[in-house]
C-alpha positions, 0 to 999 in steps of 0.5 A, spaced: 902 567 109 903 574 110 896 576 109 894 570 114 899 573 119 895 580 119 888 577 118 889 573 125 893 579 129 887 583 127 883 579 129 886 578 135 887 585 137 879 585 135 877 580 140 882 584 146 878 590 145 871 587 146 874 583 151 876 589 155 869 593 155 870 588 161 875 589 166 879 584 169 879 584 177 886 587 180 885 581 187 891 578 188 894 577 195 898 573 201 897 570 207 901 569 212 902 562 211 904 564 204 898 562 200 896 565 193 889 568 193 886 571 187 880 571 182 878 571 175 871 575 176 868 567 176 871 563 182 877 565 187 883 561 186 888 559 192 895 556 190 898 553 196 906 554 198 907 547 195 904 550 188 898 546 188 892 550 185 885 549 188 878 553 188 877 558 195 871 561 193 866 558 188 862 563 183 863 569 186 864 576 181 869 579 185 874 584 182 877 586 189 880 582 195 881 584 201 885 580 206 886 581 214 891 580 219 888 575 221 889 571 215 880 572 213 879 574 206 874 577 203 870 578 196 863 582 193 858 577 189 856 582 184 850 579 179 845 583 174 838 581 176 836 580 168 832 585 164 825 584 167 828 587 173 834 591 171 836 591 178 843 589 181 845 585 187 851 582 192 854 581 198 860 581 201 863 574 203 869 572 207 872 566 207 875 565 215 882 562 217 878 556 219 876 555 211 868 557 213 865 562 209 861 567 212 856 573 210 858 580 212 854 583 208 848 578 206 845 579 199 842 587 198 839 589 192 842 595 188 849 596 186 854 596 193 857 603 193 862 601 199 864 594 198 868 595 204 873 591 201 878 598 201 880 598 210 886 601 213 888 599 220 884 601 224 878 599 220 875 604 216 874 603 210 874 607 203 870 608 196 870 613 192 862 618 191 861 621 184 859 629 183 857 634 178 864 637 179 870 630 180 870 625 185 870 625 193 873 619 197 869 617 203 870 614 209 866 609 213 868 608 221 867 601 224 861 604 227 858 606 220 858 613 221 860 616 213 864 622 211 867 625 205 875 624 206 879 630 205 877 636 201 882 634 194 877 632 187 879 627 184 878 627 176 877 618 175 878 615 181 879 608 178 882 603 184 883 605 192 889 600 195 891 601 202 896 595 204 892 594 211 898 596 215 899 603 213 895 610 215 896 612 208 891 610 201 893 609 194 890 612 188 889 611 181 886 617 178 885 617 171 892 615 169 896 619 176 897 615 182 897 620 188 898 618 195 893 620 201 895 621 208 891 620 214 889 626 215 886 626 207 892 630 204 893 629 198 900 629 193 901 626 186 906 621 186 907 620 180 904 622 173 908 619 168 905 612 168 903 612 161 908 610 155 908 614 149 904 614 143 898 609 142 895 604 147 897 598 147 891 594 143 887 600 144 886 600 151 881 605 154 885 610 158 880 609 164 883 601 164 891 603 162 893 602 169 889 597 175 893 594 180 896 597 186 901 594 191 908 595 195 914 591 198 917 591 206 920 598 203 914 602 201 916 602 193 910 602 189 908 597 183 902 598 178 899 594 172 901 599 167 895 595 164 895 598 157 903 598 157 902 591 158 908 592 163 908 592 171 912 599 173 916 601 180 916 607 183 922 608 188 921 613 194 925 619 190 919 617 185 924 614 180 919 609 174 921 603 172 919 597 169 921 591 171 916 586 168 913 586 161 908 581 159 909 576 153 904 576 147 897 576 148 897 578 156 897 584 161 898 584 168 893 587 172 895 586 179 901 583 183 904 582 190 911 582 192 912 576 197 916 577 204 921 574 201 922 580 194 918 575 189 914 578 184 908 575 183 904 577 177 897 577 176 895 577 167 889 578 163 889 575 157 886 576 149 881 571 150 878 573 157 883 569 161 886 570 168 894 567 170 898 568 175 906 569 174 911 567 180 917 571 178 923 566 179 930 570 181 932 564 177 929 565 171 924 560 171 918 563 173 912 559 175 905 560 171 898 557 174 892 557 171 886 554 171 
């Protein structure tokens, strides 16, 4: 029984880390009306405030979203044109408060190297620009005009958030979430994200951590990815963990309602995608496909 036990926890370690040669997305947000948008990179998933799970979006590879204050969500569709062309292709969707979808950027042949989904509030928008050296953030006006972001190098950038309501950028460099400020100015908010000794399943350290959100209070939170854990990081910047997947899952993204619920976005061994309502209660609420 024992050798069965060790054969199938191998195997399932093996499958983990096939599986996360492909990353899962980090999308998950709310609207004003409290419903639950997120994505498991084949459709966008909507839960409603009465806990009813339904498709928003049909067939889109999207691995961020981005929700306005207007309550219009956006996505990318990202596809590989096949070996003939060896070409990529997307657009950029938006799904309006009305339950129309529109098509901001239309289909464009290439890889997107800004997918606009990254914005502040006054509607610029970031993405990162390798070099020989590290990695620049750039800055796209509402008028399209283009410029590097700050004078900082960047090692691996792997996520930029911005919580649309505040002049400041998080960061997931390598495994330092750093802190950008409107005038590009950058300091590390804390550096001491990954636990000690071997990843968990072997998790690449370029996916240990994903998401990024905040609460009302400016705490930071972070998918410690290959931790399988979910970490807060207070305004003194003490670390905490406050969340820890069960067997078999990781979380890769989350939100904190207006109310201080913690929703939790996981991945699991077999390319699955969930979301957890963290109940004060103890009862937490899943929804899956």
């Amino acid at each position: 029984m024992k050798n069965v036990l060790i054969i199938i926890l191998t195997a399932v370690t093996t499958i983990f880390s096939l599986e996360l040669e492909a990353h899962p997305g980090v999308g998950i947000v709310m609207d004003s009306q409290g419903n639950v948008f997120y994505t498991d990179l084949v459709h966008v998933w909507k839960i409603s405030p009465e806990g009813d799970l339904s498709i928003a979006v049909k067939d889109v590879h999207t691995h961020q979203l981005f929700l306005d204050e207007n309550d219009n969500l956006y996505g990318e569709h990202v596809w590989y044109n096949g070996e003939e062309r060896d070409t990529w292709s997307y657009y950029v969707w938006c799904l309006n408060s009305f339950g129309e979808i529109e098509y901001p950027v239309p289909e464009t042949e290439g890889f997107p190297e800004n997918n606009t989904l990254v914005r502040d509030r006054n509607d610029n928008s970031f993405f990162s620009k390798k070099s020989e050296v590290g990695e620049f953030l750039m800055k796209q006006n509402s008028e399209g005009q283009i410029d590097r972001f700050g004078i900082h190098t960047f090692n691996n950038i792997r996520w930029i958030y911005s919580n649309n309501k505040a002049s400041e950028l998080l960061v997931i460099d390598h495994l330092n979430l750093k802190r950008v400020d409107e005038n590009g100015d950058v300091t590390i908010i804390s550096g001491e994200l990954h636990d000690s000794g071997k990843n968990h399943d072997d998790i690449k350290d370029m996916h240990y951590l994903m998401g990024v959100w905040t609460d009302k209070m400016d705490q930071i939170y972070v998918a410690a990815f290959g931790a399988k854990k979910v970490k807060k990081i207070d305004a003194n910047g003490k670390v905490e963990t406050i969340y820890k997947s069960p067997m078999g899952w990781s979380p890769c993204g989350g939100l904190i309602a207006p109310n201080g619920t913690l929703w939790v976005m996981e991945f699991s061994v077999f390319n699955k995608t969930r979301v957890r309502k963290v109940n004060p209660n103890g009862k937490d609420e899943i929804f899956k496909e």
